[in-house]
C-alpha positions, -999 to +999 in steps of 0.1 A: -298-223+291-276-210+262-289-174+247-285-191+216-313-190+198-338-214+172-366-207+155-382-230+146-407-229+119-435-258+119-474-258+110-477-295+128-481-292+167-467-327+164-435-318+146-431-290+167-433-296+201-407-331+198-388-306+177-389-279+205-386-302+238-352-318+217-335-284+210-345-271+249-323-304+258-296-295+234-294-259+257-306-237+231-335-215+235-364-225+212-389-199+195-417-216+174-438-199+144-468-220+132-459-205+093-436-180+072-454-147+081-444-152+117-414-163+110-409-128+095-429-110+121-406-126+147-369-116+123-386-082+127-378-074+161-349-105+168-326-124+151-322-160+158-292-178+153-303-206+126-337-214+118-355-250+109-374-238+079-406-263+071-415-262+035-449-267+027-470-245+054-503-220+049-506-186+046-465-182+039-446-215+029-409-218+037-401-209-002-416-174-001-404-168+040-367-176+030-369-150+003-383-123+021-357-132+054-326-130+033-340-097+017-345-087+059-313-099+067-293-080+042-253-089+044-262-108+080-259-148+076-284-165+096-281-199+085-316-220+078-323-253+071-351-272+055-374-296+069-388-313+039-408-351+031-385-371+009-410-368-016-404-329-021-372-332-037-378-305-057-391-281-032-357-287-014-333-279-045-364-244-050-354-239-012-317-235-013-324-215-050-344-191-025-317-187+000-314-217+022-283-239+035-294-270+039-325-293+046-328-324+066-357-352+057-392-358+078-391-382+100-364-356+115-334-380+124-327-361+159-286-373+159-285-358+121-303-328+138-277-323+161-248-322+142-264-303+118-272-277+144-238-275+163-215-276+122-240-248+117-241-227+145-201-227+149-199-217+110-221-189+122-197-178+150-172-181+124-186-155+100-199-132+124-163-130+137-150-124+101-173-100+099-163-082+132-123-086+120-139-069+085-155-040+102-122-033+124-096-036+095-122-011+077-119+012+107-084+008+107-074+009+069-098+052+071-074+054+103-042+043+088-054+063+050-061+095+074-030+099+092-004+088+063-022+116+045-014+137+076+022+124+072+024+136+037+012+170+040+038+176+069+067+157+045+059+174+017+054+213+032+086+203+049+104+196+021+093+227-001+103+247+026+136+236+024+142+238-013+143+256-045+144+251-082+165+272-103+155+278-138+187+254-147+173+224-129+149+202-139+135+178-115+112+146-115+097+128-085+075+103-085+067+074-055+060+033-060+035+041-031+018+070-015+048+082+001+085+087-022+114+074-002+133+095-032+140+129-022+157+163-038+168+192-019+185+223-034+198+251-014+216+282-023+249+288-005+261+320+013+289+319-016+270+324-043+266+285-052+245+254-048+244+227-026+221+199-045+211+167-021+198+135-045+186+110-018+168+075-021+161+058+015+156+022+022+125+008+006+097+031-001+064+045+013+059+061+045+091+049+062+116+054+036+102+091+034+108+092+075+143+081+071+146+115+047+136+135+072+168+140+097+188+143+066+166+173+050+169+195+078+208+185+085+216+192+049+200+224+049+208+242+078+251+233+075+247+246+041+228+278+054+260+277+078+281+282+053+297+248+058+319+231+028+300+201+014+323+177+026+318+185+057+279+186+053+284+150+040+297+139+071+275+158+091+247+139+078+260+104+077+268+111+113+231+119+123+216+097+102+243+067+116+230+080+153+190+082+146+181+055+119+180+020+133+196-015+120+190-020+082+181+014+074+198+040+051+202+066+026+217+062-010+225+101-017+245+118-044+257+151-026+269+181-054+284+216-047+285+235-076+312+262-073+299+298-075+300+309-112+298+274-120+332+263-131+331+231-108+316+203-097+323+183-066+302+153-061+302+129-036+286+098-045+271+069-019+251+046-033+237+061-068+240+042-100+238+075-123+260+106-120+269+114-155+279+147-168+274+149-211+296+172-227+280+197-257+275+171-281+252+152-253+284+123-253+290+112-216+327+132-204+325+114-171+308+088-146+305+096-113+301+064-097+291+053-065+325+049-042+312+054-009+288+028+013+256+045+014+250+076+047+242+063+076+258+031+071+299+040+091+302+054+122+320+085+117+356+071+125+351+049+093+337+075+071+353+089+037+341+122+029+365+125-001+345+140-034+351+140-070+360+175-085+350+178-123+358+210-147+322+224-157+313+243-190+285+260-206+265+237-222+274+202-202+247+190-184+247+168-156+219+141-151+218+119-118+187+095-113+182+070-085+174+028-092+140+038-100+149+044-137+184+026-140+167-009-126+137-004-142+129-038-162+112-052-193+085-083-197+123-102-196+138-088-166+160-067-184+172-039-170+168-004-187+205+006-170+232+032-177+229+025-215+191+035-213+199+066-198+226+076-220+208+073-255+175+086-242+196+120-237+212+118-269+178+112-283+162+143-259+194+161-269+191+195-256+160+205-248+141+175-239+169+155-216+144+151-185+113+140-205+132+115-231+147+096-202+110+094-182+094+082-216+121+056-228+122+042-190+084+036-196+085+027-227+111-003-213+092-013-190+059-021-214+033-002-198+045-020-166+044+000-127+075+009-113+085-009-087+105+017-070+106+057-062+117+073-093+139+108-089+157+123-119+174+157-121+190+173-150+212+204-142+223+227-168+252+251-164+238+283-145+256+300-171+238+280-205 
């Protein structure tokens, strides 16, 4: 016999012994209660797997019984099912009010029976299992939430220990998800100078950050070195071409900024906006992207050539990744190079960083970003 179990709920002898002998032959167990408070009594200590629910019975009827199961049985479906006279039409439409699922009409059709019990039962199975998937995808979803916090804290202590923020830098990070795939490292060379890494990985969230990772440490310690930027460019395309795998990469704008100041070489693979603004906040040159993005060649193919521009007091240069430059309106406009430009004439000295952040938003309606956002703004160590 099945473990499956009935209960079935009955004040006629009559009713309930054909009832019980037809559901024993089905293989089900049967458990019998002559009215609703044993019904209850029994739910107490076991629950069945459907019950046949009479209506009109002493002492409990099936009305008050189905209230007080479903109030037992909490977020637990146990499906039930009325046995009611044709006459007690509106008992039945009180009865599924209450909490029932369906009712079945006295004389009890047996083949109606049947199929009622088996659609039942297997819509049973079905929940329960939805409710088993629930509870692991709950278990899951703390797992998953604990360890990318885990991930975060080790990202984000291993990129502050890595980097510094001059007075003449101004810097803004912010992810589409938990985790920025947009990164900025700034080092102080041996020189007197500074090495400045503006990175944005493929995609964002947790593995975007990841693919940051072998180029923060890479960057970093060549620059510690001593090494020139050029060859830290190719140093970590070369490790990042070796570790990341197919599809993945790193849009970076690498800048060595001569010691006293009065250079700038940029190399440039991948990021719509390098733009240096002379004193009157007018653009004086674009930087733009002429290199495939690192990781992309094999080190035979790469071109670690870098544009030199003259630097004065009082030019500033702003670089931001796609998170501001393809940052659209309710039309699907872009905000572009032309939204960055007059938000820093309009922030024009003092307020470059913030004007561009504000108009970007202000663009995109109120809307979310749908991508990392990084912007710097670096002022002349000498301003």
């Amino acid at each position: 016999m099945s473990s499956t179990t009935i209960l079935l709920v009955e004040d006629s002898a009559t009713n309930r012994y054909f009832i019980e002998q037809f559901i024993m032959e089905l293989g089900y167990r049967c458990v019998s209660a002559k009215n609703g408070l044993e019904a209850v009594a029994f739910c107490q200590n076991q629950l069945p797997d459907l019950i046949l629910m009479d209506v009109i019975m002493p002492e409990m009827d099936g009305l008050q019984a189905t209230t007080e199961l479903r109030r037992m049985f909490g977020e637990h479906w146990v499906p039930i099912i009325f046995l009611t006279s044709l006459n007690e039409l509106e008992s039945v439409v009180q009865g599924l009010k209450a909490g029932g699922d369906d009712y079945l009409a006295k004389p009890v059709s047996f083949d109606l029976l049947s199929a009622k019990i088996h659609v039942f039962l297997r819509i049973a199975e079905m929940q329960n299992q939805i409710n088993q998937d629930a509870v692991r995808l709950e278990k899951y979803y703390r797992e998953n939430e604990f360890e990318q916090q885990l991930a975060l804290e080790l990202i984000e202590r291993l990129i502050s220990l890595r980097t510094s923020t001059p007075s003449h830098i101004w810097q803004y990070l912010s992810p589409a998800a938990g985790f920025n795939g947009d990164l900025v490292i700034i080092c102080p060379t041996p020189a007197g100078g500074e090495h400045i890494m503006l990175a944005d990985c493929t995609g964002h969230g947790l593995t975007a950050a990841i693919s940051a990772l072998p180029a923060i440490d890479c960057f970093h310690e060549m620059t510690e070195a001593g090494c020139d930027m050029a060859d830290i460019v190719r140093g970590v395309n070369q490790k990042l071409h070796r570790l990341l795998p197919g599809g993945r990469f790193v849009a970076a704008a690498l800048i060595a900024i001569e010691p006293g100041g009065g250079a700038l070489r940029i190399w440039n693979g991948g990021v719509p906006c390098v733009l240096l603004f002379d004193e009157q906040g007018e653009v004086t040159a674009r930087c733009k992207s002429s290199h495939p993005a690192l990781g992309v060649l094999a080190a035979e193919d790469f071109d670690d050539s870098m544009q030199t521009l003259e630097w004065r007091p009082s030019q500033v240069l702003v670089v931001s990744s796609d998170g501001i430059t393809e940052a659209k309106d309710g039309a699907g406009a872009m905000f572009g190079l032309s939204g960055v430009e007059a938000a820093v004439r309009q922030g024009w000295p003092q307020a470059i960083g913030e004007s561009v952040l504000s108009s970007a938003k202000a663009h995109m309606l109120g809307g979310v970003a749908c991508d990392d956002i990084s912007l710097l703004v670096i002022r002349h160590p000498a301003s």
